[in-house]
C-alpha positions as CSV (number, residue, x, y, z in Angstrom):
1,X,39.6,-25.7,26.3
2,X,42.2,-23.1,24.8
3,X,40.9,-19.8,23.4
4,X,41.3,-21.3,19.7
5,X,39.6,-24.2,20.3
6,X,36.5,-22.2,21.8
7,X,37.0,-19.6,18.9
8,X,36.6,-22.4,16.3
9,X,33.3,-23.7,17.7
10,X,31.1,-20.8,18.4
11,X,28.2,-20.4,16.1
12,X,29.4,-17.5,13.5
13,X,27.7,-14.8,13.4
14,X,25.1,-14.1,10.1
15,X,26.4,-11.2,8.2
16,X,23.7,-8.4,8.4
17,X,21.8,-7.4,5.0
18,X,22.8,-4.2,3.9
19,X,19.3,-1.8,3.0
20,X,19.1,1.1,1.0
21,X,15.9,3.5,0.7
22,X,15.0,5.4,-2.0
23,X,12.0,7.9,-1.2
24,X,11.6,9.2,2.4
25,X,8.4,10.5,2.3
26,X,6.0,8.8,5.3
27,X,5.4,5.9,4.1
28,X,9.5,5.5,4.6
29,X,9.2,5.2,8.3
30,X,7.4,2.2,8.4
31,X,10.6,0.6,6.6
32,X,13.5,2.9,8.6
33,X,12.1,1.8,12.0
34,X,12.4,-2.1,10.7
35,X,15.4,-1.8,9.8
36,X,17.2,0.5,11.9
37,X,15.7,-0.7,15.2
38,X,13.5,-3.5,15.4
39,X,15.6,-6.1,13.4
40,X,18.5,-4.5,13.7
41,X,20.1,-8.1,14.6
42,X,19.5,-8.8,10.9
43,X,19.2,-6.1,8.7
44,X,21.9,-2.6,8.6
45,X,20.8,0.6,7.0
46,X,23.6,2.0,4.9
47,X,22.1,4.6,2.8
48,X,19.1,6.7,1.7
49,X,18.3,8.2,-1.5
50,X,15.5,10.9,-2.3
51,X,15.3,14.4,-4.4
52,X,14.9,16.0,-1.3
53,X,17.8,16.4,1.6
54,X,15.6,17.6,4.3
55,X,13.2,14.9,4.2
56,X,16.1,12.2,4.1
57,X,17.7,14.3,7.3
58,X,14.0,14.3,9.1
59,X,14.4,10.1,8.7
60,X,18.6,10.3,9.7
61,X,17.1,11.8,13.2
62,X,14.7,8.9,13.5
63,X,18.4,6.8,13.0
64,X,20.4,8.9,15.6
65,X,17.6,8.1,18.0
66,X,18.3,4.5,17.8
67,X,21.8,5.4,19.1
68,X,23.1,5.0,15.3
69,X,25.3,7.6,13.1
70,X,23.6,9.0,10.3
71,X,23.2,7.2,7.2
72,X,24.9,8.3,3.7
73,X,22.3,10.8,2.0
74,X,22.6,10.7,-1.8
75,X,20.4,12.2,-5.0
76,X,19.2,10.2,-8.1
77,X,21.4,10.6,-9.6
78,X,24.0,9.3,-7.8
79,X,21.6,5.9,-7.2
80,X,23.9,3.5,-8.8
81,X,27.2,4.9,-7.8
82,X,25.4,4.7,-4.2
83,X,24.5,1.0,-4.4
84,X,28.2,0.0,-5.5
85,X,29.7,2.6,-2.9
86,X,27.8,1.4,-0.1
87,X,27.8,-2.4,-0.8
88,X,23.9,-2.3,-1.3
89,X,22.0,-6.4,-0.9
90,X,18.4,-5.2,-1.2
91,X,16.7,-1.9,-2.3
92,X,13.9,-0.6,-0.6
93,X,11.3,1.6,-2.7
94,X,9.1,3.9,-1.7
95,X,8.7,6.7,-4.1
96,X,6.1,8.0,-5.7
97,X,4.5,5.2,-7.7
98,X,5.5,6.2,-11.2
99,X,9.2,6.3,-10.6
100,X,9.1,2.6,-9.3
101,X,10.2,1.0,-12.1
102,X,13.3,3.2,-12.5
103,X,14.6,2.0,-9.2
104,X,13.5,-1.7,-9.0
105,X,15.2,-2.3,-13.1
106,X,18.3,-0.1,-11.9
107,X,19.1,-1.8,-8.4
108,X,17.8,-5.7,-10.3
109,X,20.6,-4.9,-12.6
110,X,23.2,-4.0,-10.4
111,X,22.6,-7.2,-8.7
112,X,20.8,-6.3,-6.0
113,X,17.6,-8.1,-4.2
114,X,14.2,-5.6,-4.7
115,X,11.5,-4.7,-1.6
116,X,9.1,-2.0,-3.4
117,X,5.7,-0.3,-1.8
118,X,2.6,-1.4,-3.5
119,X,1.5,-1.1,-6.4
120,X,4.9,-2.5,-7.7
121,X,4.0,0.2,-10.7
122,X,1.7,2.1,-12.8
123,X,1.2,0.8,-16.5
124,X,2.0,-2.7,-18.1
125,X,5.1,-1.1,-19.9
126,X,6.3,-0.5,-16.7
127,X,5.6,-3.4,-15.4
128,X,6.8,-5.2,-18.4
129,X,10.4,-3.3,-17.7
130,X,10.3,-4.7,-14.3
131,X,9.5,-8.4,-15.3
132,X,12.0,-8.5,-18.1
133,X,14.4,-7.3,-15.3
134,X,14.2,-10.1,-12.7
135,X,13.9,-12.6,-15.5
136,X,17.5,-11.7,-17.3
137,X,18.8,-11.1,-13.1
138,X,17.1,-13.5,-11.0
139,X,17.2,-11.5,-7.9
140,X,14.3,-11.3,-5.8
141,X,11.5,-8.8,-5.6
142,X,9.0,-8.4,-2.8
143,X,6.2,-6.5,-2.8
144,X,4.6,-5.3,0.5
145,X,1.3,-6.4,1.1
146,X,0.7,-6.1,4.5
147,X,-3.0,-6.9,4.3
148,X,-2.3,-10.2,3.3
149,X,-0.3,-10.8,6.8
150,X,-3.5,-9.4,8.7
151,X,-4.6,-12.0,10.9
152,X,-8.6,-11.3,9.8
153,X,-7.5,-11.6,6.3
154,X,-5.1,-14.9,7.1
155,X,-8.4,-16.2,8.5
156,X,-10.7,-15.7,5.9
157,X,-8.0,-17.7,3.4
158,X,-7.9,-20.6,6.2
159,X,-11.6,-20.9,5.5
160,X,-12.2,-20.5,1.7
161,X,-8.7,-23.5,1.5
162,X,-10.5,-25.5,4.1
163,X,-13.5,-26.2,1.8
164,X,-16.2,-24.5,4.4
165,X,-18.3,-23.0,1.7
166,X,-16.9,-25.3,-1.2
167,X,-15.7,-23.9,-4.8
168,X,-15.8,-19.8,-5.0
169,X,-18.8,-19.0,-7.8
170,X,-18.6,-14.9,-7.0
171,X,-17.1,-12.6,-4.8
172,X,-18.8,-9.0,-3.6
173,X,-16.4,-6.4,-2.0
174,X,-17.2,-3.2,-1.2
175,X,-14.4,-0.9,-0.1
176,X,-15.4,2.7,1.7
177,X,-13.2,5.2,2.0
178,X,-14.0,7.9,4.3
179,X,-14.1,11.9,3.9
180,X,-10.9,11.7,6.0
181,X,-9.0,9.3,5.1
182,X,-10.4,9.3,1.1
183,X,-9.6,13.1,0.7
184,X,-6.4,12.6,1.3
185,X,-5.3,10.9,-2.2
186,X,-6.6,14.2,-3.6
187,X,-4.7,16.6,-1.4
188,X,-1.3,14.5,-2.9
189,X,0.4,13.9,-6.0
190,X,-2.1,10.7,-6.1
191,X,-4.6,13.3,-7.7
192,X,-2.7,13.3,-11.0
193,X,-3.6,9.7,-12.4
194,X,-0.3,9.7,-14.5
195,X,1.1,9.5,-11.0
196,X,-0.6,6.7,-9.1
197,X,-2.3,4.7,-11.7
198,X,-5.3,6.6,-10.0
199,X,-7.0,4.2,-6.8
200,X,-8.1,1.3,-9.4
201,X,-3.7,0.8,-9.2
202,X,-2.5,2.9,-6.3
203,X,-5.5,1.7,-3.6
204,X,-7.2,-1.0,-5.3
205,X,-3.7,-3.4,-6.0
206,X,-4.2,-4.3,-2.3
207,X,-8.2,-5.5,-2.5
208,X,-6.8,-7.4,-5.7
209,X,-3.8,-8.8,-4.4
210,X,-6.5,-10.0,-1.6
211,X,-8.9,-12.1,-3.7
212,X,-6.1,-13.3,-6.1
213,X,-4.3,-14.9,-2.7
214,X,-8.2,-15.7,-1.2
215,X,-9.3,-17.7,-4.5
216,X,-6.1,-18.5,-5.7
217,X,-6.9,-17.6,-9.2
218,X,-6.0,-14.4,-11.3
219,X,-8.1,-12.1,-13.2
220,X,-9.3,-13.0,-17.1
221,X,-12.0,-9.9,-18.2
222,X,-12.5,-7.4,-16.4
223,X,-15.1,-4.2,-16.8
224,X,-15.0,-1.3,-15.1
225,X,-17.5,2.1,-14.8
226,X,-15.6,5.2,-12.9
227,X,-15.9,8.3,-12.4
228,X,-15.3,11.8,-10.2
229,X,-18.5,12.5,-8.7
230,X,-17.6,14.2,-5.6
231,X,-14.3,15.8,-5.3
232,X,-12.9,17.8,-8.0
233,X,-13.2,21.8,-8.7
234,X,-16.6,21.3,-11.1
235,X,-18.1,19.0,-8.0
236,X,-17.3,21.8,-5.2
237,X,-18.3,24.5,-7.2
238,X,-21.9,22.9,-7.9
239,X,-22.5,21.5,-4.3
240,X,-21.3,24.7,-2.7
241,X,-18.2,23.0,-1.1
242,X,-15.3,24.6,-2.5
243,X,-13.4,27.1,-1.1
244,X,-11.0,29.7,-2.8
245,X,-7.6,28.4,-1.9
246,X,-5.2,26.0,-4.2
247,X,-3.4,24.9,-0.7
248,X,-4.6,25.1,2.5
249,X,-1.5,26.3,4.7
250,X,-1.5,30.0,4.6
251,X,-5.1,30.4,3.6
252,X,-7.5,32.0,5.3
253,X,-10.5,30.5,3.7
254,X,-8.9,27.3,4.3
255,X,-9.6,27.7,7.9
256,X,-13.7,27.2,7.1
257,X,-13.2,24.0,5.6
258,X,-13.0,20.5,7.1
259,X,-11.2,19.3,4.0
260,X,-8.2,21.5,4.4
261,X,-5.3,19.7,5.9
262,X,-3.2,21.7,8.6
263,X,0.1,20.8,7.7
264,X,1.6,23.1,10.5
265,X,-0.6,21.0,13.2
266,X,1.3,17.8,12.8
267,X,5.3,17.6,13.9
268,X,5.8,14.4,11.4
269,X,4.0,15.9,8.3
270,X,5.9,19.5,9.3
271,X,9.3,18.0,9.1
272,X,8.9,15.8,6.1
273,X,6.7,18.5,3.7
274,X,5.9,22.0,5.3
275,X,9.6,22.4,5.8
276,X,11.1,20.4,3.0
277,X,8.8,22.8,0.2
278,X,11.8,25.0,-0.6
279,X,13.8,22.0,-2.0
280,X,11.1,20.3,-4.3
281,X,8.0,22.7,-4.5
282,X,5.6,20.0,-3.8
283,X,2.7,20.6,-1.5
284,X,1.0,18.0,0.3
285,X,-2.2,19.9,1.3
286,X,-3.8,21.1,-1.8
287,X,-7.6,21.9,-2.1
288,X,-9.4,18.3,-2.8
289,X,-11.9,20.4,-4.6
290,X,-9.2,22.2,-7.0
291,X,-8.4,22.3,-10.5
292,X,-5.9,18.8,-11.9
293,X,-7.7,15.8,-10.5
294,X,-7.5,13.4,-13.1
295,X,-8.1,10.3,-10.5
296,X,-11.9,9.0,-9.6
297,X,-13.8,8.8,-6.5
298,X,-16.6,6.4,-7.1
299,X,-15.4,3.3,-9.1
300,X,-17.2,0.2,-10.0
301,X,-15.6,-3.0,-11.4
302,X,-16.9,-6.6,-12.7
303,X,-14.0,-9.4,-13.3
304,X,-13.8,-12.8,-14.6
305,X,-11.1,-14.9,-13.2
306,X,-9.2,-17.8,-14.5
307,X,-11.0,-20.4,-12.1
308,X,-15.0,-19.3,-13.5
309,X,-15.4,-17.1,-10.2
310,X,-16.9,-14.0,-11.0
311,X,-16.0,-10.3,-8.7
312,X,-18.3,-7.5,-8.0
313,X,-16.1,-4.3,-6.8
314,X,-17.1,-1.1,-5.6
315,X,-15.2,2.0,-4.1
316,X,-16.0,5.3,-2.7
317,X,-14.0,7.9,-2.1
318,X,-16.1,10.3,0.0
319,X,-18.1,8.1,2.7
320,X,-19.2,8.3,5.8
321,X,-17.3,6.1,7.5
322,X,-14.9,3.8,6.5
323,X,-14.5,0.3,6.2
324,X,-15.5,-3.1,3.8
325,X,-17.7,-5.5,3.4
326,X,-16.5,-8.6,1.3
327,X,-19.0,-11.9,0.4
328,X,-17.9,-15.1,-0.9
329,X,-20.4,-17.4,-2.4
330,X,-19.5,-20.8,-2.7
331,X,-21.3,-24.0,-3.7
332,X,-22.0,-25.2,0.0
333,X,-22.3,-21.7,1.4
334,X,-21.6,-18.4,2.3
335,X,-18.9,-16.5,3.9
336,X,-19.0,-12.6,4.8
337,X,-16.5,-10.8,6.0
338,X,-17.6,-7.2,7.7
339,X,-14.8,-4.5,9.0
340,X,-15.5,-1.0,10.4
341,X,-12.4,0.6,10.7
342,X,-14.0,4.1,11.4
343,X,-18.0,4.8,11.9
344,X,-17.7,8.5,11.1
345,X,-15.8,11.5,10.8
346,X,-15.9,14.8,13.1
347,X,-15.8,18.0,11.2
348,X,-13.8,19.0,13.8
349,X,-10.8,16.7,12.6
350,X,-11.5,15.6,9.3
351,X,-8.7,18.0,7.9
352,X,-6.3,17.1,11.5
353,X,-3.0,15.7,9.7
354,X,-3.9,12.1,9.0
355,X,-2.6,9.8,11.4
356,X,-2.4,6.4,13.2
357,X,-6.1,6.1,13.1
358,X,-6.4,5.9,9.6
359,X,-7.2,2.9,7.6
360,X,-7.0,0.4,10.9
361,X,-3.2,1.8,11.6
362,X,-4.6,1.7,14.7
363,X,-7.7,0.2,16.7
364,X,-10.1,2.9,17.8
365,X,-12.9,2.3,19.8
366,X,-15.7,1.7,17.2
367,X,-13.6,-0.9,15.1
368,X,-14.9,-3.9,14.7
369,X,-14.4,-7.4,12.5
370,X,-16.7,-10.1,12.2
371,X,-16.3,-13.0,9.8
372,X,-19.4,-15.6,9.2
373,X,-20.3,-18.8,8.0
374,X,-23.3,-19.2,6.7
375,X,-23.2,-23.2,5.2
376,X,-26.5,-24.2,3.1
377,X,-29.0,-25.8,5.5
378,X,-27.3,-24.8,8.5
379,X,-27.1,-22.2,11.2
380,X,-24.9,-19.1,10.7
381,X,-21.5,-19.5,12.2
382,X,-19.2,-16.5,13.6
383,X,-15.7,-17.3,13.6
384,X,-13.7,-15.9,16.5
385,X,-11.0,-13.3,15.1
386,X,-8.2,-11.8,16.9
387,X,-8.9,-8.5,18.4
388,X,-8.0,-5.1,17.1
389,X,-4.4,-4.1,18.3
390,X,-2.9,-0.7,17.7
391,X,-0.2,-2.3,15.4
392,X,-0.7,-1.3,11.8
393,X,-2.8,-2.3,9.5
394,X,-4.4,-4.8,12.2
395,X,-1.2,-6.3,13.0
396,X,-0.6,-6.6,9.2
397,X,2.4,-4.4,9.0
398,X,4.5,-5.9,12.3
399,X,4.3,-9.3,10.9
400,X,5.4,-8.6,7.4
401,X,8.0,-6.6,8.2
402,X,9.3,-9.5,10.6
403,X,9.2,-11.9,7.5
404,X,10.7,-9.5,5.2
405,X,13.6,-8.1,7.5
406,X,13.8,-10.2,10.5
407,X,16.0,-12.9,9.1
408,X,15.6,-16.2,7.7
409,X,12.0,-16.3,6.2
410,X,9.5,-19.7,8.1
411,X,7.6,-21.9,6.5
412,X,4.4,-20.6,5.6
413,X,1.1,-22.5,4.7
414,X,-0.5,-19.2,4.0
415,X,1.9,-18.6,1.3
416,X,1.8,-14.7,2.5
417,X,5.3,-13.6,0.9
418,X,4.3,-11.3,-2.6
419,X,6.6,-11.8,-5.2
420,X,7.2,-9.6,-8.5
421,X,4.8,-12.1,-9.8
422,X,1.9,-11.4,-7.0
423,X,2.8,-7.5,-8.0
424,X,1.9,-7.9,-11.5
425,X,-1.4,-10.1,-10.8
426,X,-2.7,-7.2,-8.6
427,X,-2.2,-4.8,-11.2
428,X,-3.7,-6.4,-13.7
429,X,-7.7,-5.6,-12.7
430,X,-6.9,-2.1,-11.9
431,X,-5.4,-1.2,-15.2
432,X,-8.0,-3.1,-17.1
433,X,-10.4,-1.3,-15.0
434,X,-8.6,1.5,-16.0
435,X,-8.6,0.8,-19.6
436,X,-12.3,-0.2,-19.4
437,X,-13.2,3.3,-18.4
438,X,-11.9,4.7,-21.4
439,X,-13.4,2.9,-23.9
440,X,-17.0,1.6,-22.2
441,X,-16.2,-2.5,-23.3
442,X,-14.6,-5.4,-21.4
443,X,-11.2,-5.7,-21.6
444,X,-9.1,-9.1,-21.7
445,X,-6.5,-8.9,-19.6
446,X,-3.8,-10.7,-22.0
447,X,-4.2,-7.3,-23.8
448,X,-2.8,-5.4,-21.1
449,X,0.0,-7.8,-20.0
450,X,0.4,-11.0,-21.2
451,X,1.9,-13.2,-17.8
């Protein structure tokens, strides 16, 4: 065979999809790593985008590990000359939550395919930019949640479409949140609710996108009760938990208190804040019991949904140990679903940079799943889960990341893949919720955003 003919018929090789990042905060990694190095086959890095130039050169050293040159660094404002410059396909977007919208509409427009962090934004006028966006564009727009691609979670859909407890009447789900893990959205900019949407958008979105894909219905009234019972400068002060400090690196009264977070002690969070401060001012260990929390801690939620299934939601902020406990009542059964992800918190480390361990990240030694049939006039049944691997989020964030990045997308029965759509649904409770706080009624979700 001459060289032509073998030339003419070898299988081409697929042309790489060219990523951008904007925001390199932590949360970034998750998304360099993918792309850079584990589905490298696939997907190329080309550029990053952030306000701050050391954080973006803390996730260029992450690329040079990999054996790769540095990406292109650029500023805001240079995000659309960057996206024609360097022949951007798809956006990633991991910013702070507010400024969501501003890159998702931006790269849409530009003709460019959209992966954003949950929540997909903050408010339905936001939200409403981003819709009318993909409508007049038609590109794509994913939205990452992982907990849907957690083989516990996959489970617990297999059952409730497999008809083992019959049609869904009311779901209970409790989500705790420990003094670890829970402090930290009010050491962040998540304390400032214009920010995040506070947890009913920033935290919640993910327990919503859950029963949404569970019960394959979407939410119809929802009310909601919330407030800031334990953290907060009026809550330290009268509990004798506060300590004189606005941040805790450099403090010395910081040092006495298992809330403080030692920036210093962790290389990652060093490199991406402590050392990026002098570019952007922003601190990411501020006192959880200081002035200019306008988020809640202890929130509780009832919703309608579409199919007559009726939601009981509550989440703590400041528990003991962390973890959820979600019931489905059906009308041939029971299924519960029970997760410790962390059965306390040493003083000792509570204010240790949060890491790996955090929110199942990783499996510690006390975590533990169980799911359960309980069918009317039968015996309770335990299903038999996977066990708890140190990949993220259960094994969550691996196997998203693989759909999203790793190529052609497979077939999937599960229906796992979140699009702009699935973003929207899940943010529909939490800003009802939201809403509902404000005014003590029920609030019909058409008022907020009509879908």
């Amino acid at each position: 065979m001459t060289a032509s003919a073998a030339q003419s018929t070898a299988t081409p090789t697929a042309r790489r999809t060219r990523y951008a990042v904007v925001g390199l905060g932590s949360r970034a990694q998750m998304f360099v790593r993918a792309i850079a190095n584990t589905h490298a086959e696939h997907a190329e890095l080309v550029a990053f985008c952030d306000v701050n130039s050391t954080r973006m050169q803390v996730h260029n050293r992450t690329v040079q590990g990999f054996g790769l040159p540095p990406v292109p660094t650029y500023q805001p404002q240079d995000f659309r000359s960057m996206l024609e410059r360097e022949r951007v396909d798809t956006v990633v977007v991991s910013t702070i939550d507010r400024t969501h919208d501003e890159y998702i509409v931006a790269a849409l427009r530009a003709g460019c395919d959209v992966v954003t962090e949950k929540p997909m934004t903050t408010d339905a006028e936001r939200c409403r930019r981003i819709l009318d966006a993909q409508a007049e564009t038609g590109r794509a727009v994913t939205v990452t949640f992982n907990y849907r691609y957690n083989p516990v979670h996959a489970k617990v859909r297999e059952v409730i479409a497999d008809g083992a407890i019959g049609e869904i009447g009311s779901v209970h789900f409790e989500w705790l949140l420990d003094t670890r893990h829970g402090a930290d959205y009010f050491r962040r900019w998540h304390r400032d609710k214009a920010n995040s949407g506070g947890l009913m958008v920033h935290k919640a979105t993910h327990h919503f996108d859950l029963v949404n894909w569970w019960i394959a219905s979407s939410p119809e009234v929802v009310f909601g009760l919330g407030k800031l019972f334990f953290y907060g400068s009026a809550n330290g002060t009268r509990r004798e938990l506060a300590h004189p400090y606005t941040r805790a690196h450099g403090a010395e009264s910081a040092a006495e208190d298992p809330f403080a977070l030692d920036l210093a002690g962790s290389p990652t969070l060093r490199a991406l804040y402590l050392d990026a401060e002098h570019e952007d001012g922003y601190h990411r260990d501020q006192n959880v019991f200081g002035d200019g929390i306008t988020i809640e801690d202890d929130m509780t939620v009832a919703v309608r949904y579409r199919s007559g299934a009726t939601m009981s939601y509550h989440l703590t902020a400041y528990s003991p140990w962390e973890g959820y406990h979600v019931a489905f009542n059906g009308s041939q059964g029971r299924l519960e679903l029970d997760v410790v992800e962390n059965s306390f918190v040493d003083p000792g480390t509570a204010g240790k940079a949060p890491g790996e361990a955090l929110h199942g990240v990783e499996a510690t030694p006390e975590h533990s799943s169980r799911l359960t049939v309980r069918r009317h006039w039968e015996k309770p049944v335990e299903i038999d889960l996977p066990e708890a691997t140190g990949e993220g989020h259960g094994g969550g964030d691996a196997r998203m990341l693989a759909e999203i990045f790793g190529g052609q997308r497979p077939a999937d029965p599960l229906g796992r893949a979140s699009t702009h759509r699935d973003g929207a649904q899940s943010l529909l409770t939490g800003l009802a919720a939201n809403r509902s706080f404000e005014t003590g009624l029920p609030v019909h979700v058409d008022e907020i955003l009509a879908l």
